[in-house]
C-alpha positions as CSV (number, residue, x, y, z in Angstrom):
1,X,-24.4,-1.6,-16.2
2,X,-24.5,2.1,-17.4
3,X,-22.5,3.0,-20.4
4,X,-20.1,5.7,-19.8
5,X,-17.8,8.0,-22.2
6,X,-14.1,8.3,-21.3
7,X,-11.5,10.3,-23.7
8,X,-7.9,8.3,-24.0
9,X,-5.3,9.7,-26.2
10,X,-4.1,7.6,-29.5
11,X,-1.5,5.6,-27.7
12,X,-3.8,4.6,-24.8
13,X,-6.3,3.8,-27.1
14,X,-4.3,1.4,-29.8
15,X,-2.6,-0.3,-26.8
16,X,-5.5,-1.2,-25.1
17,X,-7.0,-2.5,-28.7
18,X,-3.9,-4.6,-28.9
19,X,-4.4,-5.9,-25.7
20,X,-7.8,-6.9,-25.9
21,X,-7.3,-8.1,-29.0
22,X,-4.2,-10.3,-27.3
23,X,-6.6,-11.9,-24.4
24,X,-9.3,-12.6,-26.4
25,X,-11.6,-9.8,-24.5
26,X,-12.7,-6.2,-25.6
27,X,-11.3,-2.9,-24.5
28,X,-14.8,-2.2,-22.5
29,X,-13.4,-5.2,-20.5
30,X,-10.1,-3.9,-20.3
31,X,-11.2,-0.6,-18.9
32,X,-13.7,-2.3,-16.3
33,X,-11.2,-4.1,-15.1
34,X,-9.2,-1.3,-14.5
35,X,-11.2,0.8,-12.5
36,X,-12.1,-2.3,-10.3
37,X,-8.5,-2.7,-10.0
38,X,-8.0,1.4,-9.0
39,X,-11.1,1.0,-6.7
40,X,-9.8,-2.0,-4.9
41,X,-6.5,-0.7,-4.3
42,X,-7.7,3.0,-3.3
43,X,-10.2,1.1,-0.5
44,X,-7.4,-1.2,0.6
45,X,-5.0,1.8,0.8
46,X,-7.8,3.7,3.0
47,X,-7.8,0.7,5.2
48,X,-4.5,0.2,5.5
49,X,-3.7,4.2,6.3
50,X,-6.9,4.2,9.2
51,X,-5.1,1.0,10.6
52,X,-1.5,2.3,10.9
53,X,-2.7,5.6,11.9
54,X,-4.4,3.5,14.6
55,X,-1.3,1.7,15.2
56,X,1.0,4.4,15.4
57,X,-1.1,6.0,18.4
58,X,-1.3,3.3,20.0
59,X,2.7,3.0,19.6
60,X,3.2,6.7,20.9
61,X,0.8,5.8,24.0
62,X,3.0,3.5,24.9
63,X,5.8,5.5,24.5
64,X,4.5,7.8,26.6
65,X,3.9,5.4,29.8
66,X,7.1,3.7,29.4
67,X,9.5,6.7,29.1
68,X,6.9,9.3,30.8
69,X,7.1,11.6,27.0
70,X,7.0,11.8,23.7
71,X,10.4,10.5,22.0
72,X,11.9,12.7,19.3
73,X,12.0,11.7,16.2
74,X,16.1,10.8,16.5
75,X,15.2,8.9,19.6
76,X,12.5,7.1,17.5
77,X,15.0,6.3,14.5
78,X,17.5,5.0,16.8
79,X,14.7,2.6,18.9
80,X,13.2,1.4,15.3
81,X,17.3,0.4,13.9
82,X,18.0,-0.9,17.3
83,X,14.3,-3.3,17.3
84,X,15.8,-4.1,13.8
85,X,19.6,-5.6,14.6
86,X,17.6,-6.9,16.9
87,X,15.1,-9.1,14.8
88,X,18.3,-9.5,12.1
89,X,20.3,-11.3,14.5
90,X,17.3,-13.4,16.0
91,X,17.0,-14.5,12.7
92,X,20.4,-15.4,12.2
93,X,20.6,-17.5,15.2
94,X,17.5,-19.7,14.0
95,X,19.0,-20.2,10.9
96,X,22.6,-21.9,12.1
């Protein structure tokens, strides 16, 4: 581990004493769990965004051989609330 200085304001700084204090840990703690936390969530969202991007052109490639273009974005909103009813009411029929 390397130690590294951060600047919080007052309020940041009593609140995170408080909670440390609270769990039993220390506000070093705190604040590495944090960032692991931000990291974790930033690398998920990364992965996340590259696989509906993915997703999405595969979506519009098969848009494209089924109708032969590109849908506008009405056309789109329309097919996605239609697949929806759709789903809804499967659902509703599996649970009578």
């Amino acid at each position: 581990m390397r130690r590294t200085q951060i600047y919080l304001d007052e309020g940041q700084k009593q609140a995170l004493r408080l909670l440390a204090l609270d769990r039993g840990s220390t506000v070093s703690d705190l604040v590495r769990e944090a960032v692991s936390r931000l990291l974790r969530d930033e690398v998920q969202q990364g992965h996340w965004s590259k696989r509906l991007g993915t997703l999405q052109e595969r979506i519009q490639k098969s848009i494209v051989a089924y109708h032969g273009r590109e849908l506008t974005e009405k056309e789109v909103d329309a097919a996605a609330r239609e697949a929806r009813a759709t789903v809804a009411a499967r659902r509703r029929r599996a649970a009578t």
